[in-house]
C-alpha positions in Angstrom: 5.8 -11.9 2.3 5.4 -8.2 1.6 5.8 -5.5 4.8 3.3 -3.5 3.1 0.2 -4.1 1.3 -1.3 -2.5 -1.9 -4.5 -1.6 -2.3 -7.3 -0.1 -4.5 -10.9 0.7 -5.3 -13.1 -1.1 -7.1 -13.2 1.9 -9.4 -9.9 0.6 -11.0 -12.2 -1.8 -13.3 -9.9 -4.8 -13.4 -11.2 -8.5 -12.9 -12.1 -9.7 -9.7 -10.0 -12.5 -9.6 -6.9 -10.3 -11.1 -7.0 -8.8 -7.8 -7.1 -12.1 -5.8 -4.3 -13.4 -7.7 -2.2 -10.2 -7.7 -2.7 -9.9 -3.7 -4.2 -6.2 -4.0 -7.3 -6.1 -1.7 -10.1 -3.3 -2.8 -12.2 -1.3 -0.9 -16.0 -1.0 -2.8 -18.0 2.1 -3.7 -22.0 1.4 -4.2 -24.6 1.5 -6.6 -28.1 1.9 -6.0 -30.2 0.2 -8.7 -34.4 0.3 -9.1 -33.8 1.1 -4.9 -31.6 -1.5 -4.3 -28.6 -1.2 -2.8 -24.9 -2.9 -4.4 -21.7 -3.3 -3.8 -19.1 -1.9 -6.8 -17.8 -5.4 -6.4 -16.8 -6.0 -10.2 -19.5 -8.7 -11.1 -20.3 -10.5 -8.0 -22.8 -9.1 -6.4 -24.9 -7.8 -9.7 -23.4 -9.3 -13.2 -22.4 -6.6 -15.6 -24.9 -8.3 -17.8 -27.7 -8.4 -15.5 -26.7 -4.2 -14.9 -26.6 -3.3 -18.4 -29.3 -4.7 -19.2 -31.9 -3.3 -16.6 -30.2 0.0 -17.7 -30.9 -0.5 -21.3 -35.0 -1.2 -19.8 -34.9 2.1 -18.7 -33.3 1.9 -14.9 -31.2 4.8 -14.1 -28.8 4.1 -11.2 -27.0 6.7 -8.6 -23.7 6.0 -7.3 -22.1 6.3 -3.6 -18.1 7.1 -2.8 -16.6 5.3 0.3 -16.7 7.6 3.1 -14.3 7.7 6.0 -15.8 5.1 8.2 -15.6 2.8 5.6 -12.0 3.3 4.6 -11.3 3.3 8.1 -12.8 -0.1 8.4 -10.6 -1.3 5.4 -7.5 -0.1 6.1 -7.2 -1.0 9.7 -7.2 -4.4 9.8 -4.0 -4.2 7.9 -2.6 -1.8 10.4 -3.6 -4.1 13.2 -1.8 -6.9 11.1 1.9 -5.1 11.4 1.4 -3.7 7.8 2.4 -0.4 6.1 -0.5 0.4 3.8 -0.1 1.9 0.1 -3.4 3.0 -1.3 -3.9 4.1 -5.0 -7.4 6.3 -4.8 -10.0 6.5 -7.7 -9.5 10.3 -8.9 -10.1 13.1 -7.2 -11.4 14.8 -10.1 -14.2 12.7 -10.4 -15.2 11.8 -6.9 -14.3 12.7 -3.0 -12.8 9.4 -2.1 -9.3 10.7 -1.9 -10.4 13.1 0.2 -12.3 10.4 2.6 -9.5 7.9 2.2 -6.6 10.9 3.7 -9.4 11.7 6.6 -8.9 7.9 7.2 -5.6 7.9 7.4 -4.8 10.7 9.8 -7.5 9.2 11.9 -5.9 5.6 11.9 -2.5 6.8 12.3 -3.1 8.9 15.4 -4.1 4.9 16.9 -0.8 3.4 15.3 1.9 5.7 15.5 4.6 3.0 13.8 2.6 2.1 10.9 3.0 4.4 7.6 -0.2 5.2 5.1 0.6 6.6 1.6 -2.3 7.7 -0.7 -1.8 8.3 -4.2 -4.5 9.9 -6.1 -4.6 8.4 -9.3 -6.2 11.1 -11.5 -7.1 7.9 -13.3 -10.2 6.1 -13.8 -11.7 2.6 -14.8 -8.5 0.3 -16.3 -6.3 3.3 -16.7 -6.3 3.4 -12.9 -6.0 -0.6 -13.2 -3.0 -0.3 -15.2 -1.4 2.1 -12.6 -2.1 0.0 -10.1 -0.7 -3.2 -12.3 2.7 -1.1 -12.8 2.6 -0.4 -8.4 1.8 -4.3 -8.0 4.7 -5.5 -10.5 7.5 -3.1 -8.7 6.1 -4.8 -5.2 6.3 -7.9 -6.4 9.9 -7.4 -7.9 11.1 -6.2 -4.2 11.1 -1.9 -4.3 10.2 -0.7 -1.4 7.5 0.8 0.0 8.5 4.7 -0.4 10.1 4.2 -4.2 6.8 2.6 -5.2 4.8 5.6 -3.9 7.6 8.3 -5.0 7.7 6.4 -8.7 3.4 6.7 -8.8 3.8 10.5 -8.1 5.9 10.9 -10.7 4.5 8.6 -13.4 0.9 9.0 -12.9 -0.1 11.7 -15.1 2.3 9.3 -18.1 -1.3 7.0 -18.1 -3.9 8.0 -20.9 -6.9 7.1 -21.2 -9.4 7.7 -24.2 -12.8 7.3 -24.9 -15.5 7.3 -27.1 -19.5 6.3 -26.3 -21.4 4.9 -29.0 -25.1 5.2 -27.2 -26.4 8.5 -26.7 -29.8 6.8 -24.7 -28.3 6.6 -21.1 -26.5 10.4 -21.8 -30.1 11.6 -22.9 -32.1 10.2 -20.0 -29.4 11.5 -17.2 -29.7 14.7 -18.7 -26.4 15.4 -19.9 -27.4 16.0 -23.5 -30.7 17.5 -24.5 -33.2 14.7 -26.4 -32.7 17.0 -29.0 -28.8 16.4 -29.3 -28.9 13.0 -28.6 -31.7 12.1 -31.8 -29.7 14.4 -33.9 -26.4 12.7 -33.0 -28.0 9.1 -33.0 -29.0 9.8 -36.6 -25.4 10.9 -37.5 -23.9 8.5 -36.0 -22.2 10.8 -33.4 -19.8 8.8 -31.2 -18.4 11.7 -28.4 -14.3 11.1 -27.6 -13.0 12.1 -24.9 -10.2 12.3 -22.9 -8.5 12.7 -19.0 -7.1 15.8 -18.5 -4.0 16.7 -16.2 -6.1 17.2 -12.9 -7.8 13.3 -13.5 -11.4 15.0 -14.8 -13.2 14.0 -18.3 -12.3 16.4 -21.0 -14.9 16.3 -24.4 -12.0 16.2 -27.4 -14.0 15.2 -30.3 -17.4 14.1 -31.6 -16.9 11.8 -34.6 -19.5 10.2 -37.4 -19.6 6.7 -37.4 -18.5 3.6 -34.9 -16.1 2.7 -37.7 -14.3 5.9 -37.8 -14.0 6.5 -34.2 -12.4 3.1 -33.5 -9.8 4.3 -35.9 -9.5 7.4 -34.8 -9.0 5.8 -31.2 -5.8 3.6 -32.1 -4.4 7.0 -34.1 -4.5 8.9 -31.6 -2.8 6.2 -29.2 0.1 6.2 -31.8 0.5 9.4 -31.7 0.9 9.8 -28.1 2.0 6.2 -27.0 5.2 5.8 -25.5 7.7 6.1 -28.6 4.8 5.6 -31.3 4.4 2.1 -33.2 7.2 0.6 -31.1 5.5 0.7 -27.9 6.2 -2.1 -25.5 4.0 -1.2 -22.6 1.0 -2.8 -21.4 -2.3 -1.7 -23.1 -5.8 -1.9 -21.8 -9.3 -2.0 -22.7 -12.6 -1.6 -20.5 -15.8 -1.5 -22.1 -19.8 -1.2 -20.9 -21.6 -3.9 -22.6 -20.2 -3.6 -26.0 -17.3 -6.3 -26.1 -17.2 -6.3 -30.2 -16.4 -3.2 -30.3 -13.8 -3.2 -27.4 -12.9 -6.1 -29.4 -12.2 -4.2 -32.6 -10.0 -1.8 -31.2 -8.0 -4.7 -29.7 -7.2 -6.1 -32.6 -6.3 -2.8 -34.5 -3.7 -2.0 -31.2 -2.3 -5.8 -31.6 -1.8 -5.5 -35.6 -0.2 -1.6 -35.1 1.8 -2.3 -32.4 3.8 -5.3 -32.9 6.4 -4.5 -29.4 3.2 -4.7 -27.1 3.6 -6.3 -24.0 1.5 -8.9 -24.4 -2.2 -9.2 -25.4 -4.5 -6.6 -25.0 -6.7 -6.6 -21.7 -10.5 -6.5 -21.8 -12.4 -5.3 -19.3 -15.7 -4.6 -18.2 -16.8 -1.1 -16.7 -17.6 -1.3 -12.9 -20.8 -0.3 -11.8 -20.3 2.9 -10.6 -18.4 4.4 -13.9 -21.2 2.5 -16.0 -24.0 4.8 -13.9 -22.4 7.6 -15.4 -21.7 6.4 -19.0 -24.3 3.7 -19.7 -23.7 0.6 -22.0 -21.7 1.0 -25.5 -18.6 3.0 -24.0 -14.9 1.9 -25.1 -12.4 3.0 -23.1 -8.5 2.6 -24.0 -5.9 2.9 -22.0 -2.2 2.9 -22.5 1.4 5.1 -21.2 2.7 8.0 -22.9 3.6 11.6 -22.7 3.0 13.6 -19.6 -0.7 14.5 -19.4 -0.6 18.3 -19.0 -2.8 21.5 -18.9 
């Protein structure tokens, strides 16, 4: 048995039973849809085909961070249990729940004075804060300890890339974040946005490239240019996309046939809830270690 217990939020867009079998409870952010309200619960509650969908009708959904009483609720069970609790937060450059989550803690540990909280804030999103949290659960699970596992996440966090690259302008038109104007000119170019993480975990615009075909390439390039030690990578590589498996697909199969050291297949995922309010269906995003993200 572990003395501490790893956890996450659903923001980390891995599988639901990946975290069942990897023994990393998650604590849900919300997403209100048509006036209903549902939990960022990775496919349970609302399938990602049944969310897609409605928003490709028309619906456009808000999203809602865990707030203090709520990660108070989900931490303190495990306090009450004898554990230590290691929490890997959603980024703080995209959302408050780092914030809420250390609120939490100072609240929870002025009730139990012998149990330690650590909070790392990610600066990731979606699978690239899935594939920091994979690298915290294989350490646990090969025996570090509890304060190595949170000192080797502060170091090694900013090493996770993630890229991306949108391939539907409809969802970015309707939430206002390109004029109708942009996104007709740049649906009949072909205009798929890249973009990036930057250094302080927010989502940098890099490049906007003609054609699906091209960007895919472009995508696995730019991964062999910054993965760890080029073509002969032999990390773990990631994929989450909104509704557009083929294409997630695509660039799968390009990072398999370039990088022959990989460890292991590619992972496909599907974009949560919450990070698919913001991007709408037809986003690829890849994911993968490499230099030191910096300013």
């Amino acid at each position: 048995m572990f003395n501490y217990v790893l956890t996450c939020c659903s923001t980390a867009d891995m599988p639901y039973d990946y975290f069942k079998k990897r023994n990393i409870p998650f604590v849900c952010f919300h997403c209100i849809l048509d006036g209903e309200d549902y939990l960022d619960d990775l496919g349970q509650t609302i399938s990602f085909e049944e969310f897609y969908g409605r928003i490709a009708a028309g619906s456009m959904p808000t999203t809602s961070q865990v707030n203090v009483g709520q990660y108070m609720d989900f931490f303190e069970p495990f306090l009450k249990a004898g554990k230590d609790i290691l929490h890997i937060s959603f980024s703080s450059g995209l959302s408050g729940s780092y914030n809420s989550a250390t609120i939490a803690k100072e609240e929870l540990l002025s009730r139990y004075p012998d149990r330690k909280i650590l909070i790392v804030d990610s600066l990731g999103a979606s699978s690239g804060y899935g594939l920091l949290t994979d690298m915290a659960a294989d350490m646990r699970d090969n025996g570090v300890v509890f304060e190595e596992v949170y000192d080797w996440l502060q170091e090694n966090k900013l090493n996770v890339h993630h890229w991306f690259f949108s391939t539907d302008l409809s969802h970015y038109k309707r939430g206002g974040r390109i004029s109708a104007a942009s996104a007709a000119v740049g649906t009949l170019l072909g205009i798929c946005p890249l973009l990036n993480m930057s250094y302080d975990g927010k989502l940098t615009p890099c490049k906007k490239i003609r054609s699906k075909k091209h960007v895919i390439k472009e995508i696995v390039n730019i991964m062999e240019i910054h993965a760890k030690d080029g073509i002969d990578y032999t990390g773990k590589c990631f994929i989450s996309n909104s509704a557009c498996y083929e294409d997630a697909r695509k660039v799968a199969d390009l990072v398999e046939e370039r990088f022959p050291l990989l460890n292991g297949h590619v992972m496909i995922n599907s974009v949560g809830t919450v990070i698919g309010s913001h991007t709408g269906p037809g986003t690829v995003a890849l994911f993968f270690l490499g230099g030191r993200r910096e300013d």
